[in-house]
KOLLOGU-378263 format. One record per residue (C-alpha): residue number from 1; residue in three letters; chain; x, y, z. Coordinates in nm, 4 decimals, always signed. Last residue first. Layout:
# residues N
<num->NUM&residuo->ALA&cadena->A&X->X&Y->Y&Z->Z> $
...
This chain:
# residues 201
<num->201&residuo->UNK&cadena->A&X->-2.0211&Y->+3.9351&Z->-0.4042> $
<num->200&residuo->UNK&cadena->A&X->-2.1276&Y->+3.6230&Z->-0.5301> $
<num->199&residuo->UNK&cadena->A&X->-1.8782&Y->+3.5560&Z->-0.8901> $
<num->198&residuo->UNK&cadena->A&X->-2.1148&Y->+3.4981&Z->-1.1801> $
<num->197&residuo->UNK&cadena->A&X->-2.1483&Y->+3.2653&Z->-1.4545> $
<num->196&residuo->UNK&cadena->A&X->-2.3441&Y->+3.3482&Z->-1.7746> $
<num->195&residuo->UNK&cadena->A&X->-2.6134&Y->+3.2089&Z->-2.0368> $
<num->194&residuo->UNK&cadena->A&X->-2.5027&Y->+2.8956&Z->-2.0140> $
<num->193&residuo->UNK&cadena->A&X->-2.6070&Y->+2.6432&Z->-2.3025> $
<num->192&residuo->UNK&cadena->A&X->-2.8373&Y->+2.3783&Z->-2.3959> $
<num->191&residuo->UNK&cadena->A&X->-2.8794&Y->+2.1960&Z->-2.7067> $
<num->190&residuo->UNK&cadena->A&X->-2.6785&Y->+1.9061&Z->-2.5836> $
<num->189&residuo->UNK&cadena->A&X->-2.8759&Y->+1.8315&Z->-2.2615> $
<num->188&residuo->UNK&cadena->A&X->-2.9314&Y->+1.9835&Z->-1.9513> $
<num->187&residuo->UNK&cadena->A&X->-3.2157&Y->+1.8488&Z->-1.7223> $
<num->186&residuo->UNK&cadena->A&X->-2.9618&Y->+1.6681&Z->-1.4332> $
<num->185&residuo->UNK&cadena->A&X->-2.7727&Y->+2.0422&Z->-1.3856> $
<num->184&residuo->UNK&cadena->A&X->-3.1560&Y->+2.1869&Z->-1.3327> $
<num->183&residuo->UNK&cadena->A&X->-3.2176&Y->+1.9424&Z->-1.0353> $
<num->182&residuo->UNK&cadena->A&X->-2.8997&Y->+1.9961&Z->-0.8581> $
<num->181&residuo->UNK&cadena->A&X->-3.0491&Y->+2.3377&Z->-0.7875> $
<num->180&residuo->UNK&cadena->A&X->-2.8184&Y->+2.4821&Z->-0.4745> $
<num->179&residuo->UNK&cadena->A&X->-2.4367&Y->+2.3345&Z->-0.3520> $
<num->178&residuo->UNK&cadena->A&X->-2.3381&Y->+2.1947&Z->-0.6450> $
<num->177&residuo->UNK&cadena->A&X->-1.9638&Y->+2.0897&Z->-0.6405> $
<num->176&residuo->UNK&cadena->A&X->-1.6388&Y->+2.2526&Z->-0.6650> $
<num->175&residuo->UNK&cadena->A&X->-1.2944&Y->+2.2033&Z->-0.7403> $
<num->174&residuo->UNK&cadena->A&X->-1.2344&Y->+1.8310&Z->-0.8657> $
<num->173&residuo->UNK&cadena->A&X->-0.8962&Y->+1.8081&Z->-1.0472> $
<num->172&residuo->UNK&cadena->A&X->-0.9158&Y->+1.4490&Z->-1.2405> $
<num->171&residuo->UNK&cadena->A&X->-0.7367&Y->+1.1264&Z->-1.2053> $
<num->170&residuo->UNK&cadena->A&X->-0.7694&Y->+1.0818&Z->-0.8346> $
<num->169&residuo->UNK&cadena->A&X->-1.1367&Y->+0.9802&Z->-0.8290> $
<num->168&residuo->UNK&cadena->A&X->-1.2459&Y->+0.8898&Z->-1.2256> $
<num->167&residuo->UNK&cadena->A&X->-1.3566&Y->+0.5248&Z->-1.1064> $
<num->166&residuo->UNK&cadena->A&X->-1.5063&Y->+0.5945&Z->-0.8320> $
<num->165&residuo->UNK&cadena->A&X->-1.7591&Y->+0.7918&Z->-1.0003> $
<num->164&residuo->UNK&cadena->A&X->-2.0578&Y->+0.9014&Z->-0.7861> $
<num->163&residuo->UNK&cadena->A&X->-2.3998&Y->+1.0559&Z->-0.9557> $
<num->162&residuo->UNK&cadena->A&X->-2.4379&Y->+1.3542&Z->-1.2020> $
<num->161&residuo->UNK&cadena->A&X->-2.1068&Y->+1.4672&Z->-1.2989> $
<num->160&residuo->UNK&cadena->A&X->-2.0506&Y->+1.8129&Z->-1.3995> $
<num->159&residuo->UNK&cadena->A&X->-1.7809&Y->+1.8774&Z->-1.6999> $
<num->158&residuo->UNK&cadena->A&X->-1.4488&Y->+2.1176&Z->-1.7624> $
<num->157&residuo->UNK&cadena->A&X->-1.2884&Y->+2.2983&Z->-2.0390> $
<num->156&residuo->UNK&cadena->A&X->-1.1110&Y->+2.6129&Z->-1.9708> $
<num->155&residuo->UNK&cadena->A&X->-0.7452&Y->+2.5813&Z->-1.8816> $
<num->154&residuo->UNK&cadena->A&X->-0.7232&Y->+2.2111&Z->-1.9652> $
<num->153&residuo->UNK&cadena->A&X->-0.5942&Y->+1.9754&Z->-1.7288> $
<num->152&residuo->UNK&cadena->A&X->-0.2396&Y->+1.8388&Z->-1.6761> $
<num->151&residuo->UNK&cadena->A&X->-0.0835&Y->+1.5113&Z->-1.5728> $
<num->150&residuo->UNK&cadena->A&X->-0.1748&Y->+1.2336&Z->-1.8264> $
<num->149&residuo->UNK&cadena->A&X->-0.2598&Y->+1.4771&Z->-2.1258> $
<num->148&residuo->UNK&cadena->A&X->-0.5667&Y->+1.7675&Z->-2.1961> $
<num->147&residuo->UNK&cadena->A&X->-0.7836&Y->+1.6456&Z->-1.9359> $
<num->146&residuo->UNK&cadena->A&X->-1.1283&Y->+1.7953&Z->-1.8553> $
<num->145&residuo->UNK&cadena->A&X->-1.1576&Y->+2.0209&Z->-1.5244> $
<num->144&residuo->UNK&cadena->A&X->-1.3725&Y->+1.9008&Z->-1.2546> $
<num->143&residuo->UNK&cadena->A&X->-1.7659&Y->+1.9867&Z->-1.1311> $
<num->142&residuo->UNK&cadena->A&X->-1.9337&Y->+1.7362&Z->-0.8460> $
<num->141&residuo->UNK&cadena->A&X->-2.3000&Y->+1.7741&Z->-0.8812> $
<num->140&residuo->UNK&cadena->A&X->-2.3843&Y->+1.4440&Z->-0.7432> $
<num->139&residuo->UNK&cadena->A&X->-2.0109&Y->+1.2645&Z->-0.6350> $
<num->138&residuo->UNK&cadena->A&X->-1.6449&Y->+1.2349&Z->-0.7799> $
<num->137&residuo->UNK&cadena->A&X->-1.3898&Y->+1.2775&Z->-0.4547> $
<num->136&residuo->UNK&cadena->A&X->-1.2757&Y->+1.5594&Z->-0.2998> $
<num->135&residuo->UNK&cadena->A&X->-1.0493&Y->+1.5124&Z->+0.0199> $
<num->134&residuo->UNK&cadena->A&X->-0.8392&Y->+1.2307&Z->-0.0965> $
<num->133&residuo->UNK&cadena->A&X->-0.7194&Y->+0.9783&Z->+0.0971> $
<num->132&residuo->UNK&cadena->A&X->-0.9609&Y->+0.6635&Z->+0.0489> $
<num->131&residuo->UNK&cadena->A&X->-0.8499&Y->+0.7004&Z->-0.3323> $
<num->130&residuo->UNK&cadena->A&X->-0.4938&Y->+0.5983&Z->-0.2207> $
<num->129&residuo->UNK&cadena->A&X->-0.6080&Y->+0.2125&Z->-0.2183> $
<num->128&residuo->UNK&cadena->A&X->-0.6647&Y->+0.2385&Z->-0.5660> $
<num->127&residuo->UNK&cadena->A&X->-0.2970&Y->+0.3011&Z->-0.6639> $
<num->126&residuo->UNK&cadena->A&X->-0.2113&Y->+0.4807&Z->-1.0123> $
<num->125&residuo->UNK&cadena->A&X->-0.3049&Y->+0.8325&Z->-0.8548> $
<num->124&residuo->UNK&cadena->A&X->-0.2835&Y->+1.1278&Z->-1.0645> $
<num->123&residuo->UNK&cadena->A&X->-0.0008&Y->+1.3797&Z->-0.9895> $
<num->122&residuo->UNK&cadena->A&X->+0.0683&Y->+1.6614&Z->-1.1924> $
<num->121&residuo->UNK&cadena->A&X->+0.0269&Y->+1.8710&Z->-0.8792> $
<num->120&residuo->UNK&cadena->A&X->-0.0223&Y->+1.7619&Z->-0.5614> $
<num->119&residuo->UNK&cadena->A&X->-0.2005&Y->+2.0285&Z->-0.3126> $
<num->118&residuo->UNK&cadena->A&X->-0.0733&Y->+2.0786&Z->-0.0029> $
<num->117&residuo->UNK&cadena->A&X->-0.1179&Y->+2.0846&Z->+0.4063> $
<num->116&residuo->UNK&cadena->A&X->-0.1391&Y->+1.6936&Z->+0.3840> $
<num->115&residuo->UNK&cadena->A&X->-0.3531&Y->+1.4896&Z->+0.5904> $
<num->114&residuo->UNK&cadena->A&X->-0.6547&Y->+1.4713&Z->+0.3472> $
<num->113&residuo->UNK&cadena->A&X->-0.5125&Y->+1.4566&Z->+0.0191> $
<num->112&residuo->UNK&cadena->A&X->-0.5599&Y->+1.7476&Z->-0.2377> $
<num->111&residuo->UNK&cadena->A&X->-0.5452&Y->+1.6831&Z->-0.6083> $
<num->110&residuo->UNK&cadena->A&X->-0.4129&Y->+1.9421&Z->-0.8994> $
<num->109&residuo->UNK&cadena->A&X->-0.3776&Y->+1.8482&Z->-1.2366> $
<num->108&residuo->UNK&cadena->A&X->-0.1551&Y->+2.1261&Z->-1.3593> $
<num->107&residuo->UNK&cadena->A&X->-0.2852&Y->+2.3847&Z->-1.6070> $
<num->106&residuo->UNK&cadena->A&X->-0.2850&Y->+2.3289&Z->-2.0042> $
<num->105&residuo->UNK&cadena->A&X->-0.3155&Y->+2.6071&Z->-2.2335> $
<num->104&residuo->UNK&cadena->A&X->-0.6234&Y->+2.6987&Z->-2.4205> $
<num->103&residuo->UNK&cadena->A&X->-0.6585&Y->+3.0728&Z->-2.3638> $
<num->102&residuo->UNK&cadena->A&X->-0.4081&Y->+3.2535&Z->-2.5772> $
<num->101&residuo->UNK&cadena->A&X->-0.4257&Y->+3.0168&Z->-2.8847> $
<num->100&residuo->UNK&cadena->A&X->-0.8152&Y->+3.0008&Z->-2.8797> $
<num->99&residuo->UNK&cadena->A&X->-0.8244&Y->+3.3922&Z->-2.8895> $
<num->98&residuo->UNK&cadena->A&X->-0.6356&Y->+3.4293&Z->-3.1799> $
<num->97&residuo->UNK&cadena->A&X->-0.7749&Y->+3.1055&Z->-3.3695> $
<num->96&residuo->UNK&cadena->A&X->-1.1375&Y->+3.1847&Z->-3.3631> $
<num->95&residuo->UNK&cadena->A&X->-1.2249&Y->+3.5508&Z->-3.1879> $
<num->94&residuo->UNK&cadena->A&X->-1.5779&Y->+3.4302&Z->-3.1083> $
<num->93&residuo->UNK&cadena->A&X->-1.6389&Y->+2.9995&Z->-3.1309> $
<num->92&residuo->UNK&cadena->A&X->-1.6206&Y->+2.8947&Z->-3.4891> $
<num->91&residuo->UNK&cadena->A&X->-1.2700&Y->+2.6711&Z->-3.4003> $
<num->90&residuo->UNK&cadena->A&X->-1.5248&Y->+2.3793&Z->-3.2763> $
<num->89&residuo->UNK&cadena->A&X->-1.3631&Y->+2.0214&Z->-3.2289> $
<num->88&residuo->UNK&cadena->A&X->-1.1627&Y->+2.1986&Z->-2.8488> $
<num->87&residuo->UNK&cadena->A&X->-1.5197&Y->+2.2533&Z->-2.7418> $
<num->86&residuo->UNK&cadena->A&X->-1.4761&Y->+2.6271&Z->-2.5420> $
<num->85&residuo->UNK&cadena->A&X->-1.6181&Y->+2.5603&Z->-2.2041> $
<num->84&residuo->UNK&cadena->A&X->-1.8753&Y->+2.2728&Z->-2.0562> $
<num->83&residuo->UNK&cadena->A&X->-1.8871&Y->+1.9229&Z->-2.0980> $
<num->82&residuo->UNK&cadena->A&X->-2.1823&Y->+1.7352&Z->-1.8705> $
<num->81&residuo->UNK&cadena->A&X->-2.1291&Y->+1.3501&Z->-1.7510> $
<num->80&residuo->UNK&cadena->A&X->-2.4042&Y->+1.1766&Z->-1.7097> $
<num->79&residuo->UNK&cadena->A&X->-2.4927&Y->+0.8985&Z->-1.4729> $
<num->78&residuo->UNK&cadena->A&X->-2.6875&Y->+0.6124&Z->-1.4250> $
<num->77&residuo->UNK&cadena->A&X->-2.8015&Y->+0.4522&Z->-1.7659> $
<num->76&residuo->UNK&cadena->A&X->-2.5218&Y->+0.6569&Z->-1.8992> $
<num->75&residuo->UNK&cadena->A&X->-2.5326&Y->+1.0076&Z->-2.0845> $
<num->74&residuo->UNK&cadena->A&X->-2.1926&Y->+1.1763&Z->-2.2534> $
<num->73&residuo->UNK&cadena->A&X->-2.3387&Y->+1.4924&Z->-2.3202> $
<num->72&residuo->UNK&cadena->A&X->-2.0669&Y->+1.7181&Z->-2.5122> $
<num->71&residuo->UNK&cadena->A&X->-2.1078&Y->+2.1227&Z->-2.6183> $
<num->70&residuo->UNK&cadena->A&X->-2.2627&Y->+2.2664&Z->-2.3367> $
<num->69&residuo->UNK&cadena->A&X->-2.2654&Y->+2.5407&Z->-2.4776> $
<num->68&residuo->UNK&cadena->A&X->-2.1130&Y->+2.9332&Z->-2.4167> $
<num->67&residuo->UNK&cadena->A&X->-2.3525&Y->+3.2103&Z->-2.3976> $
<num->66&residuo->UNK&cadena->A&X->-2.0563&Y->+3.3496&Z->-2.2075> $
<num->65&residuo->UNK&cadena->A&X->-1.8135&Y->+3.1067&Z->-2.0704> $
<num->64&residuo->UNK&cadena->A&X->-1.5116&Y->+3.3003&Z->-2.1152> $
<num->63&residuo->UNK&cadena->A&X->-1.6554&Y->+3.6062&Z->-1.9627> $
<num->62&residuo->UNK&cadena->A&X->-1.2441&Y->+3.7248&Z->-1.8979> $
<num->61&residuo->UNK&cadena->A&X->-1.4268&Y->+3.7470&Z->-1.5411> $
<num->60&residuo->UNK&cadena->A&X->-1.5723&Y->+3.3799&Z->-1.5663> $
<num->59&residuo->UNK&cadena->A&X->-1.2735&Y->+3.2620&Z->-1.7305> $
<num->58&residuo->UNK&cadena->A&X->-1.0304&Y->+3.4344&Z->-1.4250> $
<num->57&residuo->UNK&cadena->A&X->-1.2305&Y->+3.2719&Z->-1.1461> $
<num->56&residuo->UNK&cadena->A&X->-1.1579&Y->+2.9354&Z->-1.3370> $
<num->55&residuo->UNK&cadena->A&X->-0.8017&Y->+2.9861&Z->-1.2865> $
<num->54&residuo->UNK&cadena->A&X->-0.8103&Y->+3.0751&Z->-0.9444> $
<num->53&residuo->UNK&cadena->A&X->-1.0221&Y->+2.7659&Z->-0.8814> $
<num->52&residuo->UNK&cadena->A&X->-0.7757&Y->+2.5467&Z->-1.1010> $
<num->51&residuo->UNK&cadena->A&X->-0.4974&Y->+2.7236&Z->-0.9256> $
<num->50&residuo->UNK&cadena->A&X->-0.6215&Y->+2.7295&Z->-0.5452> $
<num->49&residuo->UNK&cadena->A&X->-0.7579&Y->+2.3542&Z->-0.5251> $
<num->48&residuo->UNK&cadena->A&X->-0.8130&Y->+2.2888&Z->-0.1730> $
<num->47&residuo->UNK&cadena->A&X->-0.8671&Y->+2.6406&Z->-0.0362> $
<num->46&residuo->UNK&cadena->A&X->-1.0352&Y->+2.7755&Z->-0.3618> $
<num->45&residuo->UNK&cadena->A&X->-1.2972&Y->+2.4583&Z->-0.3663> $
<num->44&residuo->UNK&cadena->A&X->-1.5577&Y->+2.6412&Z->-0.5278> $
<num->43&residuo->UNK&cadena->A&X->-1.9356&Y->+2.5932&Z->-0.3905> $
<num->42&residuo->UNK&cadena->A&X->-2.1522&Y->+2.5800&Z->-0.6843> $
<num->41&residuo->UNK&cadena->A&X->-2.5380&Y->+2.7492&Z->-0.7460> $
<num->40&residuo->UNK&cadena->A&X->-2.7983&Y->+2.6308&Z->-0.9840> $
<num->39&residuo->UNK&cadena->A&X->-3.0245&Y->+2.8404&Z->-1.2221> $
<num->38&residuo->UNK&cadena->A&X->-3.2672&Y->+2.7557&Z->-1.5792> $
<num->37&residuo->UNK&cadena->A&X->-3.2750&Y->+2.5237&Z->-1.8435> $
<num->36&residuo->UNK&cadena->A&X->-3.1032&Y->+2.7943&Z->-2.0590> $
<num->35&residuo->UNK&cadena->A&X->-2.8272&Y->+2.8358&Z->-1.8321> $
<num->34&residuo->UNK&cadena->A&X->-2.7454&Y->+3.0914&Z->-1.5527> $
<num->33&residuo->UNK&cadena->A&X->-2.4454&Y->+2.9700&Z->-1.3459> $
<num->32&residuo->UNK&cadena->A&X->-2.3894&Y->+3.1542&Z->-1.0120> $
<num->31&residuo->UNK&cadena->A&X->-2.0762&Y->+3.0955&Z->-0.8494> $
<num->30&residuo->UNK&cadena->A&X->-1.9958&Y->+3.0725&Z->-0.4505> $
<num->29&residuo->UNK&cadena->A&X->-1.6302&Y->+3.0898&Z->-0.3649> $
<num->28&residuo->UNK&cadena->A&X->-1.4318&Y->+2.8584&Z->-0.0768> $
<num->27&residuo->UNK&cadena->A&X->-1.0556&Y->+3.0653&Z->+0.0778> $
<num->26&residuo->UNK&cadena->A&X->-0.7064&Y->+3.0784&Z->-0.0644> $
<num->25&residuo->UNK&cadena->A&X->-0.7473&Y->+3.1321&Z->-0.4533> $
<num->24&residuo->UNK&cadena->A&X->-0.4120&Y->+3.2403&Z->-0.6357> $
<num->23&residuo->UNK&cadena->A&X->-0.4364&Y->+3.5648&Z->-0.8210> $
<num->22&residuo->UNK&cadena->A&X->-0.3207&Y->+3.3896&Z->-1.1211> $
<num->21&residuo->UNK&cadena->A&X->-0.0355&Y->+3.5139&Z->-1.3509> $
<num->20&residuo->UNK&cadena->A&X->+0.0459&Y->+3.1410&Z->-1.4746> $
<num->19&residuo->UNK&cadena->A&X->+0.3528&Y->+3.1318&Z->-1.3568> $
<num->18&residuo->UNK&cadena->A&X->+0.2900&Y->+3.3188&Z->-1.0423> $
<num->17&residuo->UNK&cadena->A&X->-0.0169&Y->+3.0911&Z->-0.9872> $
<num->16&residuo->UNK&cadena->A&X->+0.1968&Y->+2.8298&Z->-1.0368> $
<num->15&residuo->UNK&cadena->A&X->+0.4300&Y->+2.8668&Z->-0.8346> $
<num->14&residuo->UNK&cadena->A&X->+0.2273&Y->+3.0363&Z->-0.5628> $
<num->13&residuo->UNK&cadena->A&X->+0.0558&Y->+2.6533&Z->-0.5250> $
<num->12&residuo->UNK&cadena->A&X->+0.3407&Y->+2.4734&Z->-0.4222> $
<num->11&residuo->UNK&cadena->A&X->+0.6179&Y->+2.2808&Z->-0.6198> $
<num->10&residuo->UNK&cadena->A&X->+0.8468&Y->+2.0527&Z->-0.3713> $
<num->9&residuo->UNK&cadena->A&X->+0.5447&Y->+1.8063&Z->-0.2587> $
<num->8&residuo->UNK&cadena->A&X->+0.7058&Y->+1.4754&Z->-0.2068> $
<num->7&residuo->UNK&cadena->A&X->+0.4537&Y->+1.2037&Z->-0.1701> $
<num->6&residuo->UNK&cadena->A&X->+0.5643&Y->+0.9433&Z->+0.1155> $
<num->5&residuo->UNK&cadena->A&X->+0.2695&Y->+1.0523&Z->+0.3438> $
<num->4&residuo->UNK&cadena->A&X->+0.0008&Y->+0.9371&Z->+0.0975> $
<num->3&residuo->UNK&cadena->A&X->+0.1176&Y->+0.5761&Z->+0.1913> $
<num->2&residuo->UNK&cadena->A&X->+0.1531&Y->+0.3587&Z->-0.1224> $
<num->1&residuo->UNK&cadena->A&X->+0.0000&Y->+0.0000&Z->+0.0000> $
């Protein structure tokens, strides 16, 4: 059994965020998303996951996500998973090429384990038996970044899940979840689209 203890963490947090010209996360935000099927409110993991939550932050205020679709359903007998952000097949999206080449990057995976004081970055978890560690874990309403390689996630592309997924704990940054109208998130489908997201005051 791989011990969570053994990890060594040299890169923190303010690396990145320096690198990537964040203004790193340190406490929970509340978000607003307005779609076409109507409101639901997430809880954003900023103390657990400070650069994909600080990174996010800066979409919604660069109004990344604006009238933006939900551009993949992938729909199981019990779950569905929910794509959100700029679809990597569409390059008709506003500004095209110029603005896909300055926002599309790749950020670190980032995943938090319970009884250490920080995040692991481009670290996914190979071991089963280190799942029982983690402090966020795939469950209703649960919102992560999408992939772009093994160890890093893309800058603006993420998905909802709609019931537990063991199987995707530890691979993916989780950083929020669904904290108020779960029921509109389970109603989307691929013709819908957000309208906005907004920052609480």
């Amino acid at each position: 059994m791989v011990s969570a203890c053994k990890f060594k963490n040299e890169i923190n947090s303010n690396y990145y965020c320096q690198k990537l010209k964040l203004v790193c996360a340190k406490d929970n935000e509340v978000i607003f998303f307005e779609t076409s099927k109507g409101n639901f409110e997430l809880e954003l993991f900023g103390k657990d996951n400070p650069v994909t939550v600080s990174n996010f932050l800066k979409n919604i205020t660069n109004n990344i996500y604006l009238n933006r679709k939900f551009y993949k359903i992938i729909d199981f007998s019990q779950i569905k998973l929910i794509h959100g952000g700029i679809d990597p097949e569409n390059k008709s999206y506003i500004g095209k090429n110029q603005i896909r080449n300055k926002i599309i990057d790749s950020i670190p995976l980032e995943i938090k384990f319970k009884e250490e004081i920080k995040p692991r970055y481009n670290y996914q978890i190979k071991n089963p038996d280190e799942t029982e560690n983690l402090v966020n874990i795939f469950e209703r309403g649960s919102i992560a970044m999408v992939k772009t390689g093994k160890n890093y996630s893309s800058s603006t592309e993420f998905f909802f899940v709609t019931n537990n997924i063991p199987e995707l704990d530890g691979r993916y940054s989780i950083f929020g979840k669904i904290i108020k109208g779960y029921d509109v998130l389970e109603k989307i489908n691929k013709e819908d689209f957000i309208k906005q997201v907004k920052i609480s005051n």
